[in-house]
Each structure stands twice: as structure tokens, then as C-alpha cells.
N, C-alpha and C positions, 0 to 999 in steps of 0.2 A: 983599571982592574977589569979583565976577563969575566965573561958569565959564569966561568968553571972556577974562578979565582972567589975564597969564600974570606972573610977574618973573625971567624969561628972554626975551630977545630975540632970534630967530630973523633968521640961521643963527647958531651960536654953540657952543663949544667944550664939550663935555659930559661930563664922565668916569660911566661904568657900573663900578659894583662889586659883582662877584657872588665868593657862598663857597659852596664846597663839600666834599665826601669829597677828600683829594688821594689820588687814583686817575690812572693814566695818561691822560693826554691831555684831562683837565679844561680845561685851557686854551684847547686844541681849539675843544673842545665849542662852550664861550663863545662863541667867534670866530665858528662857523659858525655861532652862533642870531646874533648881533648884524650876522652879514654878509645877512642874511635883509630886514635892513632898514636898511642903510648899504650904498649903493655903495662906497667907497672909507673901509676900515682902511689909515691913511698906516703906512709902516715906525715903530717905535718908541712906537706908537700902544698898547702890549698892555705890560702888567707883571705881574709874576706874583710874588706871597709868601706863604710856608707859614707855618701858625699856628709858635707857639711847641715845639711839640711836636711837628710835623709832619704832624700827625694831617686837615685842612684845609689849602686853597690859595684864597686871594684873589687874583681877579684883575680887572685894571682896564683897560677898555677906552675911550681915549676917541676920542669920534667927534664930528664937525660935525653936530650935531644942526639938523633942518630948521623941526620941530613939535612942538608938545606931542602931538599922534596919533602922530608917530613913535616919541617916549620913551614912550609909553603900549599902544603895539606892541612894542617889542622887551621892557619890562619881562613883559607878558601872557607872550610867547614863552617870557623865562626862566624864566620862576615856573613854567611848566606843564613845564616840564623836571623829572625828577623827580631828577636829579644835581646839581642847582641846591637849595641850600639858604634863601639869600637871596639878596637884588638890590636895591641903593642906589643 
């Protein structure tokens, strides 16, 4: 496959799943890095679940993704978040 060859087809339903420290407002955070580059998180759009121990918070954002430069933006944005652990 081509770097211009994607298997996602634009615009199209995207789920972001980033983990972290569960620390206050984690979820927040997420929202205003991925709102940085989505106009429009619909209500209902955002879920949030703590590890087994509580010790971590997964949270899932999904968004109409536009481009593969979009999800390749927002991912850059979380990772360089240092409260951000991972991002899938």
C-alpha cells in the first residue's frame, strides 16, 4: 500500500482512545487537545473508564474524522501531552 493509499474513507466515524494517570479532569484534558482539531465533539461523543484498580482512566473520543493529516494531528498533539500515556 501507497503512503497516499488510506483504508479509511474520508469523512468517517473515528473512535480516539487515549490512557492516562486518573487524576482530575483527565478527561478534560482529552477533549480540549482533540477539540484543537475537530470542530464539532457531538454530546455522547466522550466515554470514560478507570482501569481495574482505578489507578488509570481510558477515554474514548469519537469524532467525524476529515483526513488521515487530521488523525495524524490530533494523535502528534496527544502524545506530546505529557498526561497522556498512550493514544490508539
Amino acid at each position: 500500500m501507497s503512503e497516499t493509499e488510506s483504508l479509511l474513507e474520508f469523512p468517517c466515524q473515528f473512535p480516539i482512545k487515549v490512557m492516562g494517570k486518573h487524576v482530575d479532569n483527565f478527561d478534560l484534558l482529552v477533549v480540549e487537545i482533540v477539540r484543537r482539531h475537530v470542530v464539532d465533539i457531538h454530546e455522547g461523543a466522550v466515554s470514560t473508564r478507570p482501569s481495574k484498580a482505578g489507578n488509570y482512566l481510558s477515554v474514548t473520543v469519537t469524532i467525524e474524522a476529515h483526513s488521515r493529516e487530521q488523525l495524524d494531528a490530533i494523535y502528534m498533539s496527544l502524545t506530546a501531552c505529557p498526561e497522556v500515556l498512550m493514544a490508539l
